[in-house]
N, C-alpha and C positions, 0 to 999 in steps of 0.2 A: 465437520460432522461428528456426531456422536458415536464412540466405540465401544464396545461393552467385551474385553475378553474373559471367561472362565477357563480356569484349571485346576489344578490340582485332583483330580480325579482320577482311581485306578480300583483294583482290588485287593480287597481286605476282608481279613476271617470276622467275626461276628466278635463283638466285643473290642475288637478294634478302633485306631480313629484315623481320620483324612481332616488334612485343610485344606479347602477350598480357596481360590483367590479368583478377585473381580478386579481386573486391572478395568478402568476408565479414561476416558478424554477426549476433546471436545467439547469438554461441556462451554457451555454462555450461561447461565445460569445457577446464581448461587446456592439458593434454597430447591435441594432435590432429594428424594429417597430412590435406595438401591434394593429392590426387592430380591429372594433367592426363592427360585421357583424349582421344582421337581415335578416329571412326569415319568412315570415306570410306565413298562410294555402292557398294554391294552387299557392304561386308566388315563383320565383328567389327567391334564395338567396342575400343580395343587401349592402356593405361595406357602413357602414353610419359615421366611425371616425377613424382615427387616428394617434396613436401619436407616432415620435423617440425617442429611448435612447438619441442620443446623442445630439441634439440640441435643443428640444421637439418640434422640427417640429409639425404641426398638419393638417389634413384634416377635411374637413365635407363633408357631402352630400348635396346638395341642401334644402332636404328635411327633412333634421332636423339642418340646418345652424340658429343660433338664436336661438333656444332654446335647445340644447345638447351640453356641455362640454366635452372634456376626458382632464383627468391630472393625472398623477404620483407620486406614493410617491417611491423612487428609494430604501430608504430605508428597507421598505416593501416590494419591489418587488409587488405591486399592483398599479393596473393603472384600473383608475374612468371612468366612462361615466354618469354623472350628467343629470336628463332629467325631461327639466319642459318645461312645457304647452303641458300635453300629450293631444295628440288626438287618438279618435279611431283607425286610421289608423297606429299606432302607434302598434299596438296590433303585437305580433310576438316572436317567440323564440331568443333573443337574443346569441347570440356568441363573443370570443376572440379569435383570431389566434396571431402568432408571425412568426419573421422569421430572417435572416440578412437582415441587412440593414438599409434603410431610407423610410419613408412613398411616399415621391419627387420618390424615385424611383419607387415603388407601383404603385402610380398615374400614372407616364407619362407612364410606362409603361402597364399601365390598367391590371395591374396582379395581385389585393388586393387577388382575391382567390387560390393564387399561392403558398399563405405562406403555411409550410409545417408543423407547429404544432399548430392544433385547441383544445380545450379545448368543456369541454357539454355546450350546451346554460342553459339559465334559460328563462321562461316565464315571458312577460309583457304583462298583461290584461288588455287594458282602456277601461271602460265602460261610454257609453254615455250620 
């Protein structure tokens, strides 16, 4: 079966950074992308990164473009989302999903919450 953990998550004053980790396994399938999802209290759920196995393609979201990283260690089977110059708004259960495929495909096709195996978020608290 497929497993998706996230951690790294706690609280942080504003300007602050957290790394995130996405430990994985189980996979059967070589060509996959690792989305990082965030939903804060009373919004959407909202895909803010990610990245291919196979090319390390990568997306952002607008809204954390410039200050949040994801990169992979293939070795480990874990894949980062790096996050500095936190802001309040920033505050949110984070999430990992996976799936087949390419991130390019995700995208053009606006289906990041499409992937079919998500992993428990962790909390990120920035206080301001």
């Amino acid at each position: 079966d497929v497993q998706l953990q996230a951690s790294g998550g706690g609280l942080v004053q504003a300007g602050g950074s957290l790394r995130l980790s996405c430990a994985a396994s189980g996979f059967t399938f070589d060509d996959y992308a690792i989305g990082w999802f965030r939903q804060a209290p009373g919004k959407e759920r909202e895909v803010i990164s990610c990245i291919s196995s196979t090319d390390s393609n990568t997306y952002y979201a607008d809204s954390v473009k410039g200050r949040f990283t994801v990169s992979s260690d293939n070795a480990k089977n874990t894949v980062y989302l790096q996050m500095n110059s936190l802001k309040p708004e920033d505050t949110a259960v984070y999430y990992c999903a996976t799936d087949v495929g390419r991130c390019s495909y995700y995208y053009e096709s606006d289906d990041f919450d499409g992937m079919d195996y998500w992993g428990k978020g962790t909390q990120v608290t920035v206080s301001s």
